[in-house]
N, CA, C, O and CB atoms as a CASP TS submission, in Angstrom:
PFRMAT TS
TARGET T0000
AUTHOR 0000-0000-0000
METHOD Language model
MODEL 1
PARENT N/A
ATOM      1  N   UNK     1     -37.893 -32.886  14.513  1.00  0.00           N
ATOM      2  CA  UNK     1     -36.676 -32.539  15.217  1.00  0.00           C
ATOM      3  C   UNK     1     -37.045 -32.123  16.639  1.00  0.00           C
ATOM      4  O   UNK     1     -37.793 -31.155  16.781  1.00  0.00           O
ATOM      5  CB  UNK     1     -35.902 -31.408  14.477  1.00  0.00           C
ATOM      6  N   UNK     2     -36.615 -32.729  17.621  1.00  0.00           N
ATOM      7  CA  UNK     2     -36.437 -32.696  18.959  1.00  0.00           C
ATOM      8  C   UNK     2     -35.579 -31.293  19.167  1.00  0.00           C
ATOM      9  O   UNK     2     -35.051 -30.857  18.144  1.00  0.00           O
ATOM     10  CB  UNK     2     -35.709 -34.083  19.477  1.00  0.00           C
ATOM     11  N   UNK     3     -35.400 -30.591  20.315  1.00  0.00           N
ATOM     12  CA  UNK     3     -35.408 -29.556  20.994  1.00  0.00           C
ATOM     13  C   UNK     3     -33.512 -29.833  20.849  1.00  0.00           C
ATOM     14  O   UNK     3     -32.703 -29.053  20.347  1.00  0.00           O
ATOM     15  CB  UNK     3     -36.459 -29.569  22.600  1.00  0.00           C
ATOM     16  N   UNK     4     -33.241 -31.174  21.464  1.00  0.00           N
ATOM     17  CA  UNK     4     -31.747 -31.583  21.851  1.00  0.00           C
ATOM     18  C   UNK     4     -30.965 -31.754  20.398  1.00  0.00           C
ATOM     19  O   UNK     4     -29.758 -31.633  20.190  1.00  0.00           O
ATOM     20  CB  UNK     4     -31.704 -33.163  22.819  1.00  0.00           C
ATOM     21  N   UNK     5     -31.962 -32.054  19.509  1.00  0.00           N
ATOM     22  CA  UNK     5     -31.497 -31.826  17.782  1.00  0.00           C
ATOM     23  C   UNK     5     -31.212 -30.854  17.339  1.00  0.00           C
ATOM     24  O   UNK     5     -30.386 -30.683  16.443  1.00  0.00           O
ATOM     25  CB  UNK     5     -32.306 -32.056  16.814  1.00  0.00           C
ATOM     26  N   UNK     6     -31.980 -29.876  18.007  1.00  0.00           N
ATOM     27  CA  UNK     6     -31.832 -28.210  17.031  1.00  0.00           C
ATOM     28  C   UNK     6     -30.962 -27.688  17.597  1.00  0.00           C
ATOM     29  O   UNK     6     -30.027 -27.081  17.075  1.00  0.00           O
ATOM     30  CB  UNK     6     -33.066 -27.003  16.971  1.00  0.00           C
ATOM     31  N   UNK     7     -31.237 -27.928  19.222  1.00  0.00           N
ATOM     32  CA  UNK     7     -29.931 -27.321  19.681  1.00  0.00           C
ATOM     33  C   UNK     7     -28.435 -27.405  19.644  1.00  0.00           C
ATOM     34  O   UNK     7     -27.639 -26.527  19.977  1.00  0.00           O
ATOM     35  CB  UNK     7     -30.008 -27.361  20.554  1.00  0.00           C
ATOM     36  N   UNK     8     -28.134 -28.848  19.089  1.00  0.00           N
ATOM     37  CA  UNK     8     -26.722 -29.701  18.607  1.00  0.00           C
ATOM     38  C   UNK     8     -26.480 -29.488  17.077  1.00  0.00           C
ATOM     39  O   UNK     8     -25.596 -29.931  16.343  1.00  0.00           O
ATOM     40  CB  UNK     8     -26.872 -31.493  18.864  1.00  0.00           C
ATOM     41  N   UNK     9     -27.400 -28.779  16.864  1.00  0.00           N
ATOM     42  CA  UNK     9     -26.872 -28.803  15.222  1.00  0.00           C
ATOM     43  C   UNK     9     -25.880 -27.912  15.031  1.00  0.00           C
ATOM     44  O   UNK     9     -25.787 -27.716  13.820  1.00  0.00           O
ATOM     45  CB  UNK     9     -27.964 -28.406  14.103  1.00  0.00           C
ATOM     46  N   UNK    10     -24.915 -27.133  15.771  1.00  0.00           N
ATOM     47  CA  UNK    10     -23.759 -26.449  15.566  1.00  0.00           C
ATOM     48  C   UNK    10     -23.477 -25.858  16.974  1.00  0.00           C
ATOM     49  O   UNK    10     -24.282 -25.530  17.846  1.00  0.00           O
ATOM     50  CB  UNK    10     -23.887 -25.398  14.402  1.00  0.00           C
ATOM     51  N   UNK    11     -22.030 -25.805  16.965  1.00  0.00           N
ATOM     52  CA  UNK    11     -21.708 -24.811  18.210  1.00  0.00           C
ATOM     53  C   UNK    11     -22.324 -23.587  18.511  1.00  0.00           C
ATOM     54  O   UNK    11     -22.780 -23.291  19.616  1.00  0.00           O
ATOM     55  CB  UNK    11     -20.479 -24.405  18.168  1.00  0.00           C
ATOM     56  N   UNK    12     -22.331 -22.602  17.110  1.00  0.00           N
ATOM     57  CA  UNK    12     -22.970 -21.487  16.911  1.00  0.00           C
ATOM     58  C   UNK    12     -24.813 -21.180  17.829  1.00  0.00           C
ATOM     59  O   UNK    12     -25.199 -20.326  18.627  1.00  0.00           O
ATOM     60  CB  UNK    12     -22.970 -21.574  15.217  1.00  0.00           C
ATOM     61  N   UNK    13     -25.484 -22.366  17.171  1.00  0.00           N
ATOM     62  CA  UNK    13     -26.407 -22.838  17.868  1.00  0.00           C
ATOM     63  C   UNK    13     -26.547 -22.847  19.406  1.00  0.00           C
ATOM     64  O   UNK    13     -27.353 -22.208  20.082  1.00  0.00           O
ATOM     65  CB  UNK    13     -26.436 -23.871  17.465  1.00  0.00           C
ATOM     66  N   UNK    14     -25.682 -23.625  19.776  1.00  0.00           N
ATOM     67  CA  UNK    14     -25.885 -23.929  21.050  1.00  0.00           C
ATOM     68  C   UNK    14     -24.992 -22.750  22.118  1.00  0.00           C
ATOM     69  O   UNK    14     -24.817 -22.877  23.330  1.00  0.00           O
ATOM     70  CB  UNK    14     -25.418 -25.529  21.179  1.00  0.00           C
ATOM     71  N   UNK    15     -24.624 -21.858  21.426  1.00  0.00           N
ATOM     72  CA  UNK    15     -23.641 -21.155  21.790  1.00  0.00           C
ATOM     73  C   UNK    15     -24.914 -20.166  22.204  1.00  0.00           C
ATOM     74  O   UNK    15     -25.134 -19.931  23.392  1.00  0.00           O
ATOM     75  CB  UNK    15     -22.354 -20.782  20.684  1.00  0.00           C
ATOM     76  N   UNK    16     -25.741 -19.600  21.142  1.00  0.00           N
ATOM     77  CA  UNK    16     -26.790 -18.689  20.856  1.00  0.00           C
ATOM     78  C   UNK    16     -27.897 -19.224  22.043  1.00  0.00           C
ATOM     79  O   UNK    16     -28.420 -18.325  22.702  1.00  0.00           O
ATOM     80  CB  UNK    16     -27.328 -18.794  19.137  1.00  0.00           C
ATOM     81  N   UNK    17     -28.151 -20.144  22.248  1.00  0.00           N
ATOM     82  CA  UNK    17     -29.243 -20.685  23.403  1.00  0.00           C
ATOM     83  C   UNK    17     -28.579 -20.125  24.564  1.00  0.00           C
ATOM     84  O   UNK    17     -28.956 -19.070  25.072  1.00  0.00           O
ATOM     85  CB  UNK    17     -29.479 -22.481  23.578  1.00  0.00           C
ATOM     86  N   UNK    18     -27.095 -21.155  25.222  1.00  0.00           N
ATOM     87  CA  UNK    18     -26.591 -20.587  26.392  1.00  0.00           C
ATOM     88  C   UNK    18     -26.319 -18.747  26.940  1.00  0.00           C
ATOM     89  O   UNK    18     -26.212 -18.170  28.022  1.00  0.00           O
ATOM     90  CB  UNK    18     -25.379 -21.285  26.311  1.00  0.00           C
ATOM     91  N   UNK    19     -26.301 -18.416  25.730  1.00  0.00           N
ATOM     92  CA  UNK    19     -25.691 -17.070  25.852  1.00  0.00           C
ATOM     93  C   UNK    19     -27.337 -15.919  25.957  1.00  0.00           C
ATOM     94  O   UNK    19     -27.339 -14.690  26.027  1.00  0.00           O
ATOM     95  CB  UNK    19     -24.456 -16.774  24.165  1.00  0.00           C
ATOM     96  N   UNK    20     -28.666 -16.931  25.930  1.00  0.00           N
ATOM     97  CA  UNK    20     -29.847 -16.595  25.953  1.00  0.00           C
ATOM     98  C   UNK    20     -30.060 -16.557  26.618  1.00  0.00           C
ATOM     99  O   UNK    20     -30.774 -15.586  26.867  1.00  0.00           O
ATOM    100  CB  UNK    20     -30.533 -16.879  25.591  1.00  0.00           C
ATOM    101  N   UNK    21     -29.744 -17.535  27.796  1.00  0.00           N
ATOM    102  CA  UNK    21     -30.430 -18.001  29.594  1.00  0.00           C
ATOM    103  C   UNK    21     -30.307 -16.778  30.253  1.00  0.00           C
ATOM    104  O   UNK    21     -29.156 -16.342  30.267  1.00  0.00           O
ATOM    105  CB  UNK    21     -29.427 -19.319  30.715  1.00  0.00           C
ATOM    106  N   UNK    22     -31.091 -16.149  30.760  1.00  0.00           N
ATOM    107  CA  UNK    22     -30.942 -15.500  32.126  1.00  0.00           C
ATOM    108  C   UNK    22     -30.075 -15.939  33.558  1.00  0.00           C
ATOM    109  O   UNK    22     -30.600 -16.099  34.659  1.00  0.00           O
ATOM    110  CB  UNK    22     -32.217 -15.460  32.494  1.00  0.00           C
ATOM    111  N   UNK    23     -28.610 -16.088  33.243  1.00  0.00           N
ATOM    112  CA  UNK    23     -28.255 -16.070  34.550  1.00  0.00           C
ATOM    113  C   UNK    23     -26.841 -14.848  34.416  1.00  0.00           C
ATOM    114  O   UNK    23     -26.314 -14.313  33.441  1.00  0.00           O
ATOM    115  CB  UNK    23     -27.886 -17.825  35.126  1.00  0.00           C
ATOM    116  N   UNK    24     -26.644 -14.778  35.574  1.00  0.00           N
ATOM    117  CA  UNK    24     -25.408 -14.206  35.707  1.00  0.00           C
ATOM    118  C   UNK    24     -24.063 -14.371  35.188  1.00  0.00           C
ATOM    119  O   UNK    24     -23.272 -13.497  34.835  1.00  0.00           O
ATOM    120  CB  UNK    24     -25.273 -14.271  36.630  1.00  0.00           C
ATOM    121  N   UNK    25     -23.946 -15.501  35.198  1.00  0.00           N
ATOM    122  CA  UNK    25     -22.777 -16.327  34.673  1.00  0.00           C
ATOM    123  C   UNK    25     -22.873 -17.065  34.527  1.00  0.00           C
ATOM    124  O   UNK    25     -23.835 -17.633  35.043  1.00  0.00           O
ATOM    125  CB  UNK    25     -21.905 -16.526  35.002  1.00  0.00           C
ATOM    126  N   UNK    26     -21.898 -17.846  33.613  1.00  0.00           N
ATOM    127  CA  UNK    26     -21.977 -19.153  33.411  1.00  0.00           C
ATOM    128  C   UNK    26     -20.889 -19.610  33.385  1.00  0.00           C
ATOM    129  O   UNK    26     -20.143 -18.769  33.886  1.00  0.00           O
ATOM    130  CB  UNK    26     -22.576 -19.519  32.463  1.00  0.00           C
ATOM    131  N   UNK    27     -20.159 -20.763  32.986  1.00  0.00           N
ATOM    132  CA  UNK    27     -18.998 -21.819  33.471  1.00  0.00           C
ATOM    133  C   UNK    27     -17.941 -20.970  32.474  1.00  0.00           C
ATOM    134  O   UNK    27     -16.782 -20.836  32.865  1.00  0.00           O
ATOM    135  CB  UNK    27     -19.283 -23.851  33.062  1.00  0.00           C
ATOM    136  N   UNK    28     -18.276 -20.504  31.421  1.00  0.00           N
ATOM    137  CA  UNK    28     -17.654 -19.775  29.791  1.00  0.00           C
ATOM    138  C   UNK    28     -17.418 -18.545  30.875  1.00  0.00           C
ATOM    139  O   UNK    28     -16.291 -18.496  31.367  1.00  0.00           O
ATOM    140  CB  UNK    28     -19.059 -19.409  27.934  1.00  0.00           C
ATOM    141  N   UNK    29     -18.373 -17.554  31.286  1.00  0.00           N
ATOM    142  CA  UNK    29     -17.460 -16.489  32.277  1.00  0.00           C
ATOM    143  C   UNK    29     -16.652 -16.573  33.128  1.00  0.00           C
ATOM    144  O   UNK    29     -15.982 -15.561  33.332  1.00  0.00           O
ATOM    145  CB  UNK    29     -17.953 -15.853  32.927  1.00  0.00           C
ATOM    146  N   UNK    30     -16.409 -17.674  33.880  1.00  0.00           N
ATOM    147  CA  UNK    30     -15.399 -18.419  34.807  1.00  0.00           C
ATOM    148  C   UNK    30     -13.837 -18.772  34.212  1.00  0.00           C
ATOM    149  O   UNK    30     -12.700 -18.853  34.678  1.00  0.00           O
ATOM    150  CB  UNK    30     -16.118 -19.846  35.184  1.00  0.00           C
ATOM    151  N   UNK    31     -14.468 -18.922  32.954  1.00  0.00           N
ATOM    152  CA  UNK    31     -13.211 -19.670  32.690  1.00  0.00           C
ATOM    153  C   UNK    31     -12.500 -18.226  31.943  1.00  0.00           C
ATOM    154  O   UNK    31     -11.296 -18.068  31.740  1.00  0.00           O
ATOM    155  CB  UNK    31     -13.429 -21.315  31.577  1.00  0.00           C
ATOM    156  N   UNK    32     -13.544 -17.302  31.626  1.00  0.00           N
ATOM    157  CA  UNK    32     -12.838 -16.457  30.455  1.00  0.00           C
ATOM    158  C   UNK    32     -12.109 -15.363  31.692  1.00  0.00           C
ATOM    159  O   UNK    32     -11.197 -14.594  31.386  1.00  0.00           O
ATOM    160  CB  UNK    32     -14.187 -15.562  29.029  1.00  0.00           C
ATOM    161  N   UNK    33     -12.602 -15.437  32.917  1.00  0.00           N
ATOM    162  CA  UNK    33     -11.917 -14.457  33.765  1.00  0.00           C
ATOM    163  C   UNK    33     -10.508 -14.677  34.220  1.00  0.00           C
ATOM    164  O   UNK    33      -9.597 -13.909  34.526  1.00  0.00           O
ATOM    165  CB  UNK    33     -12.658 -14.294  34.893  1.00  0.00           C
ATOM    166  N   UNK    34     -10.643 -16.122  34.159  1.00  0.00           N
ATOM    167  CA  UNK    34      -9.404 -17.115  34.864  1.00  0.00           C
ATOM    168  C   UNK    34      -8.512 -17.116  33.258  1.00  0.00           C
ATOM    169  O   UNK    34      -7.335 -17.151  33.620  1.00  0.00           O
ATOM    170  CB  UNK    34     -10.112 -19.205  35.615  1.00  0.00           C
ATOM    171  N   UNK    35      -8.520 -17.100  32.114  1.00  0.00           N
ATOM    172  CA  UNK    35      -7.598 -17.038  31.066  1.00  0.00           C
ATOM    173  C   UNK    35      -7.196 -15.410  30.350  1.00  0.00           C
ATOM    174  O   UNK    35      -6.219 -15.117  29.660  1.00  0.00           O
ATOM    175  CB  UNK    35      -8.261 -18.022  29.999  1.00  0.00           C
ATOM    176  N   UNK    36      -8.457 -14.448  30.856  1.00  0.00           N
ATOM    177  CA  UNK    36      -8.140 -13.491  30.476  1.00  0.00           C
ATOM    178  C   UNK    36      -7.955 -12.211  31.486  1.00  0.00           C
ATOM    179  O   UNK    36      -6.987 -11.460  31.368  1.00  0.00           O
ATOM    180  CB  UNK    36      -8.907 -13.412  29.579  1.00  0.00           C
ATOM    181  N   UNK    37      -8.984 -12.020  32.512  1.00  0.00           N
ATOM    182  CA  UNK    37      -8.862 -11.279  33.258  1.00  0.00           C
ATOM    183  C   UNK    37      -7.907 -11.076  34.313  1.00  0.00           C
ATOM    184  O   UNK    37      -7.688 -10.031  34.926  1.00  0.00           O
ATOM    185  CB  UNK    37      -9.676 -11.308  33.511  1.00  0.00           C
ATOM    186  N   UNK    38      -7.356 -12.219  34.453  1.00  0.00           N
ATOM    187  CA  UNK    38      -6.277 -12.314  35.697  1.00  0.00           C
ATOM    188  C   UNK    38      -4.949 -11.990  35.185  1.00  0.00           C
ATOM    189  O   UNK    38      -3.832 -12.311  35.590  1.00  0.00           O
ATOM    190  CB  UNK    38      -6.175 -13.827  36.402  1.00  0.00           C
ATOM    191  N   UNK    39      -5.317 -11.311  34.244  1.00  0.00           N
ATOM    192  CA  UNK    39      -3.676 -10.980  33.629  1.00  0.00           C
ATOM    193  C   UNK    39      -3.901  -9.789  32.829  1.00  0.00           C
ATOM    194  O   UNK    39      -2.970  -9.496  32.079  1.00  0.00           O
ATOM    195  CB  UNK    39      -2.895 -12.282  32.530  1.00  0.00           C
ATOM    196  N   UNK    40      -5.153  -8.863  32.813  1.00  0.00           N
ATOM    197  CA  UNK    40      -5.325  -7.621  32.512  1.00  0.00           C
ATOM    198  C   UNK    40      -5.082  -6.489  32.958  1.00  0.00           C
ATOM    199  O   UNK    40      -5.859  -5.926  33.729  1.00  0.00           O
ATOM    200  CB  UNK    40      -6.074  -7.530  32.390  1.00  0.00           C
ATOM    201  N   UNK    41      -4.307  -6.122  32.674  1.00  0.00           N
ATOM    202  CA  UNK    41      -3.844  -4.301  33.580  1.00  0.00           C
ATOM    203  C   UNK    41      -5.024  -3.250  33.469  1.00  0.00           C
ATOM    204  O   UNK    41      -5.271  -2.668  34.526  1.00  0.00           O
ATOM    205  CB  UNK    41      -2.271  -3.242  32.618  1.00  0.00           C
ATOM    206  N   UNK    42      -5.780  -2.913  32.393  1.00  0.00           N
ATOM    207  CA  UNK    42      -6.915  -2.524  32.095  1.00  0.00           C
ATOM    208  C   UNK    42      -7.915  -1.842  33.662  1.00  0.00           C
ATOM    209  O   UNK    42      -8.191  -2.435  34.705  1.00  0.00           O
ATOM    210  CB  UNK    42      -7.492  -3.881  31.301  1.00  0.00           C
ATOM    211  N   UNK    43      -8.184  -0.670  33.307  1.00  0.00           N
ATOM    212  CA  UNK    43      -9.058  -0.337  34.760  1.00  0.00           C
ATOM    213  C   UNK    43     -10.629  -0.683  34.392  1.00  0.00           C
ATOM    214  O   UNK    43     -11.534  -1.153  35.082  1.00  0.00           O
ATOM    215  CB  UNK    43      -8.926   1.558  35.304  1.00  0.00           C
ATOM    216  N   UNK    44     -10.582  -0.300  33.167  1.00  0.00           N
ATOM    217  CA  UNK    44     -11.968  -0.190  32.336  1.00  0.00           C
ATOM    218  C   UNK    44     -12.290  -1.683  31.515  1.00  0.00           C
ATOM    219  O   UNK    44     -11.303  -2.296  31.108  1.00  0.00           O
ATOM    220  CB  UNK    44     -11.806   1.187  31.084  1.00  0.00           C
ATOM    221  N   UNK    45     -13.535  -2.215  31.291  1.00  0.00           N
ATOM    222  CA  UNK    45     -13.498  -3.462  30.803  1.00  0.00           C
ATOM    223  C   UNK    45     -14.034  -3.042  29.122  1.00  0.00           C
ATOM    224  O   UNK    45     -14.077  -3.688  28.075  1.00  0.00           O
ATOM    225  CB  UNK    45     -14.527  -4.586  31.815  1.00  0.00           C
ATOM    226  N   UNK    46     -14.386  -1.672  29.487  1.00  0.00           N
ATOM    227  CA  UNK    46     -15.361  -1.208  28.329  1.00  0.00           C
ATOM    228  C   UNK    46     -14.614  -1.359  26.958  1.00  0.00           C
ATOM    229  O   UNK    46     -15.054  -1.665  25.850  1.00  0.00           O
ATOM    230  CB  UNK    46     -15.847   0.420  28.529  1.00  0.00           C
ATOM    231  N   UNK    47     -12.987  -0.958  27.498  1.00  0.00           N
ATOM    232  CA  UNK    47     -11.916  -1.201  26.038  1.00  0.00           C
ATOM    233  C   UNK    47     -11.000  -2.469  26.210  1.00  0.00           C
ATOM    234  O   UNK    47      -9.777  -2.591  26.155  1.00  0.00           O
ATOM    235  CB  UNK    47     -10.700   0.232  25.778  1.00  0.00           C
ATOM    236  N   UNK    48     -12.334  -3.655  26.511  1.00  0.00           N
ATOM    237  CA  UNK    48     -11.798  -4.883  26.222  1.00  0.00           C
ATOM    238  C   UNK    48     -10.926  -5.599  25.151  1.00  0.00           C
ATOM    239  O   UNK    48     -11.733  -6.370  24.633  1.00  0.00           O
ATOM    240  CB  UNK    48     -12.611  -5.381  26.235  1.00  0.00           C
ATOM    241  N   UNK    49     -10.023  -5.733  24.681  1.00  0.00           N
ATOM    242  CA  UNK    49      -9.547  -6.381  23.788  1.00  0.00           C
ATOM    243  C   UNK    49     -10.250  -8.009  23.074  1.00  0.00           C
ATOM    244  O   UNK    49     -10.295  -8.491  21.942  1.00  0.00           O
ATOM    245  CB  UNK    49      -8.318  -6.433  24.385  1.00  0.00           C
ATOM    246  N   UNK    50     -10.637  -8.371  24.210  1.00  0.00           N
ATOM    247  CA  UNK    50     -11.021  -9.541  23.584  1.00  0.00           C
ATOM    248  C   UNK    50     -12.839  -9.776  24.159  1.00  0.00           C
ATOM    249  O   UNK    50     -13.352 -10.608  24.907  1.00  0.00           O
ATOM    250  CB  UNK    50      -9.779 -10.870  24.105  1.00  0.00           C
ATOM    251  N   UNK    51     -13.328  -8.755  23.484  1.00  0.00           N
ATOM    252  CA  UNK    51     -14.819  -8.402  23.934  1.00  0.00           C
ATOM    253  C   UNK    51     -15.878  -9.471  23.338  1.00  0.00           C
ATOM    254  O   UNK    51     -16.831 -10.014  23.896  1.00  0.00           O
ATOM    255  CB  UNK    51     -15.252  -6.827  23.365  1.00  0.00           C
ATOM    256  N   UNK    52     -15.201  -9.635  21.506  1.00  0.00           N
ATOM    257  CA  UNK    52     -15.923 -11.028  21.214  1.00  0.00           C
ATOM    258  C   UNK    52     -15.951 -12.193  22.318  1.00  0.00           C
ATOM    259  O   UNK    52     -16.977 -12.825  22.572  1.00  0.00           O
ATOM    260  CB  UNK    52     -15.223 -11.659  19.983  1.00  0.00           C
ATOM    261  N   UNK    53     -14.847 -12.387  22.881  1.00  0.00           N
ATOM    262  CA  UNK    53     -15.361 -13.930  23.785  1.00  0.00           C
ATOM    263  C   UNK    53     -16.165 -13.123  25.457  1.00  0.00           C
ATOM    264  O   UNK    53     -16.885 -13.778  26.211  1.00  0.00           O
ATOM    265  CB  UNK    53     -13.289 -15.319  24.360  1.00  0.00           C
ATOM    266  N   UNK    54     -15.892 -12.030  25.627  1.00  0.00           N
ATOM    267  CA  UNK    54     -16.580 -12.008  27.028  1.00  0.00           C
ATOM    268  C   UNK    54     -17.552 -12.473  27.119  1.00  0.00           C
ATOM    269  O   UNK    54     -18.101 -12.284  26.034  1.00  0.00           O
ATOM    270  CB  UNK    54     -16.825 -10.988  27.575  1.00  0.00           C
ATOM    271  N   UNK    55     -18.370 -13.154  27.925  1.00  0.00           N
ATOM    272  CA  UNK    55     -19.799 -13.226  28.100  1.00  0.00           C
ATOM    273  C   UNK    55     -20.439 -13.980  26.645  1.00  0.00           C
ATOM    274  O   UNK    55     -21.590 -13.739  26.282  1.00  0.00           O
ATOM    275  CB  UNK    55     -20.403 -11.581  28.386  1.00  0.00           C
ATOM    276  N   UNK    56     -19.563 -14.880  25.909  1.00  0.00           N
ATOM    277  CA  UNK    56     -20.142 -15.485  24.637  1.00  0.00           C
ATOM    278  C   UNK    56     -19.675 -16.929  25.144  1.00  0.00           C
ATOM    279  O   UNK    56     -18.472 -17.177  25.076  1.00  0.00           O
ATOM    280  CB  UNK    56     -19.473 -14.874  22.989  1.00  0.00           C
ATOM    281  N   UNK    57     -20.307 -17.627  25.508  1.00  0.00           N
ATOM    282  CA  UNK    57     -19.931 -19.026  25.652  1.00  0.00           C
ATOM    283  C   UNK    57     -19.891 -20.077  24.282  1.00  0.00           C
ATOM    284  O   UNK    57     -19.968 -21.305  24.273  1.00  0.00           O
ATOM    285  CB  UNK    57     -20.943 -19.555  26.671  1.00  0.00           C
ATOM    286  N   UNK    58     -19.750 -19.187  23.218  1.00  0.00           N
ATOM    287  CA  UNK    58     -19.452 -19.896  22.098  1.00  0.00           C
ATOM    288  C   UNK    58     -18.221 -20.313  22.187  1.00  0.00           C
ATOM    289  O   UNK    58     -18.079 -21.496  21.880  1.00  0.00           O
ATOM    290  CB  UNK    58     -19.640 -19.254  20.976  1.00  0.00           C
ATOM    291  N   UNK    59     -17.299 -19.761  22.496  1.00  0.00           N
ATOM    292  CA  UNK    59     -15.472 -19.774  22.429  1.00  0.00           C
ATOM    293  C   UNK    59     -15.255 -21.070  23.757  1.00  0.00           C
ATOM    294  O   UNK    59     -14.323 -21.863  23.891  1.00  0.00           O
ATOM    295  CB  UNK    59     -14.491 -17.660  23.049  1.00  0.00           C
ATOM    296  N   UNK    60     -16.108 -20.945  24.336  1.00  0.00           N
ATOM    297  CA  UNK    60     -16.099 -21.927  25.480  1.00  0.00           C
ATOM    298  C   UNK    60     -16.038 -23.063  25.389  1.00  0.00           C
ATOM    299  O   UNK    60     -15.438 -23.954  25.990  1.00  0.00           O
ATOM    300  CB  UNK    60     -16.937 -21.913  26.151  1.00  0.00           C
ATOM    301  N   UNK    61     -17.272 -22.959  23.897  1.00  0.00           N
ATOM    302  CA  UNK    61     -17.362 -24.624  23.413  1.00  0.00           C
ATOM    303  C   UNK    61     -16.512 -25.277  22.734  1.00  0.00           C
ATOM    304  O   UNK    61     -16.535 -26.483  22.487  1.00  0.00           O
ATOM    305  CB  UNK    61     -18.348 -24.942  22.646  1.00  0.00           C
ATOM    306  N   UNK    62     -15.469 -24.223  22.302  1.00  0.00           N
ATOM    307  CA  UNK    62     -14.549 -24.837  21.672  1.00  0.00           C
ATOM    308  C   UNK    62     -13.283 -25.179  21.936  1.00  0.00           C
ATOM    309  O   UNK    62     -12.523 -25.649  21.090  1.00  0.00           O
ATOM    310  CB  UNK    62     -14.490 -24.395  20.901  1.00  0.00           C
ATOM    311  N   UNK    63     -12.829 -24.847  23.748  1.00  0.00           N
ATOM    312  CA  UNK    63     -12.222 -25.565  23.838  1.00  0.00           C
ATOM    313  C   UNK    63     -12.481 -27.105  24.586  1.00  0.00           C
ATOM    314  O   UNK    63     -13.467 -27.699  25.021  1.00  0.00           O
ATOM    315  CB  UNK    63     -11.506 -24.863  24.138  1.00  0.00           C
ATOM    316  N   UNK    64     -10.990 -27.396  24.471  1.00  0.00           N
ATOM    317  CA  UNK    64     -11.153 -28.618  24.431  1.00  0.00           C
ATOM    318  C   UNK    64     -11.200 -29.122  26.247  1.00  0.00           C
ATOM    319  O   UNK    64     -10.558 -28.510  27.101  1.00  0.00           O
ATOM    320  CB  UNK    64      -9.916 -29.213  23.412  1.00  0.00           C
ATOM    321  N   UNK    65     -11.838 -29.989  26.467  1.00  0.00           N
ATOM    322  CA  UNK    65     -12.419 -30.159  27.568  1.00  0.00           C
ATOM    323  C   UNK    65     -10.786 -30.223  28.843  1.00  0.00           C
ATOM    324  O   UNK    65     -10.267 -29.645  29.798  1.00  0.00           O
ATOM    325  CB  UNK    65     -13.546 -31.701  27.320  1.00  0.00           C
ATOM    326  N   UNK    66     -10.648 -31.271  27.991  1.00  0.00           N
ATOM    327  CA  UNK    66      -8.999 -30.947  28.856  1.00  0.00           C
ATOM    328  C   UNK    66      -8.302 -29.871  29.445  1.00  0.00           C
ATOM    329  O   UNK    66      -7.567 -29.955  30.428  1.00  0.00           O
ATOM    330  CB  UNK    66      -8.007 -31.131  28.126  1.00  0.00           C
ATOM    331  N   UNK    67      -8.555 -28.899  28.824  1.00  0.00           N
ATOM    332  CA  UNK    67      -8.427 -27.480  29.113  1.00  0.00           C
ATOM    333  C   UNK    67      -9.133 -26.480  30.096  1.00  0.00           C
ATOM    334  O   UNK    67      -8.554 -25.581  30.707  1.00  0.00           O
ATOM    335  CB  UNK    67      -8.616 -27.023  28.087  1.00  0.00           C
ATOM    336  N   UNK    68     -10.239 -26.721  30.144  1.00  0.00           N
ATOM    337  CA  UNK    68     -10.811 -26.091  30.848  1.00  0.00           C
ATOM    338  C   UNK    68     -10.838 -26.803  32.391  1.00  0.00           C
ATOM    339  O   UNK    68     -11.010 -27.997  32.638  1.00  0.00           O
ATOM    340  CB  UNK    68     -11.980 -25.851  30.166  1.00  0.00           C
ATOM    341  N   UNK    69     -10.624 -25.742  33.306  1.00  0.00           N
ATOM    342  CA  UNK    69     -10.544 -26.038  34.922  1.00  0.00           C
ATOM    343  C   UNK    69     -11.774 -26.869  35.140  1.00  0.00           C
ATOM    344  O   UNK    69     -12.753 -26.732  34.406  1.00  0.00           O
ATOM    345  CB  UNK    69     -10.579 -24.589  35.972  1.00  0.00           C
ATOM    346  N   UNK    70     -11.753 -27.594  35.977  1.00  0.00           N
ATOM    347  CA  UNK    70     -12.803 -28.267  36.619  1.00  0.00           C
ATOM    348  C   UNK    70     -12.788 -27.853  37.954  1.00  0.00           C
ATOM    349  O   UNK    70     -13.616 -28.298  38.749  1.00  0.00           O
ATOM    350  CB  UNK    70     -12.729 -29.697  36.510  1.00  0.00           C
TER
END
C-alpha cells in the first residue's frame, strides 16, 4: 500500500493527516469562518457551539464541492 492508498482509505483518514500538517490554516478554516463565524454574536470562541468542526477539516470533506467557495 502506497502512501495515496492509506491516505484515501476514508475521510476520517484523510481528515486525520490534514488536520496533522503544521500550517495555520487551511481551505476547511476558510470556509468554516465564512459558514459559521460571520454570523456569530459570541465574544469568546472558547464556548463555541460548533467546536467539533473548527479547525477539523474532516467536515470539510464532506461537503460537497459545489458548495464550497472557490
Amino acid at each position: 500500500m502506497d502512501n495515496f492508498e492509506r491516505l484515501t482509505q476514508s475521510r476520517g483518514v484523510l481528515g486525520a493527516f490534514l488536520r496533522s500538517l503544521p500550517v495555520l490554516s487551511g481551505p476547511w478554516d476558510d470556509e468554516f469562518h465564512r459558514r459559521r463565524c460571520a454570523f456569530c454574536t459570541r465574544e469568546n470562541c472558547d464556548d463555541c457551539p460548533n467546536e467539533e468542526e473548527r479547525g477539523n477539516p474532516e467536515w470539510w470533506l464532506g461537503l460537497e464541492s459545489a458548495e464550497v467557495e472557490k
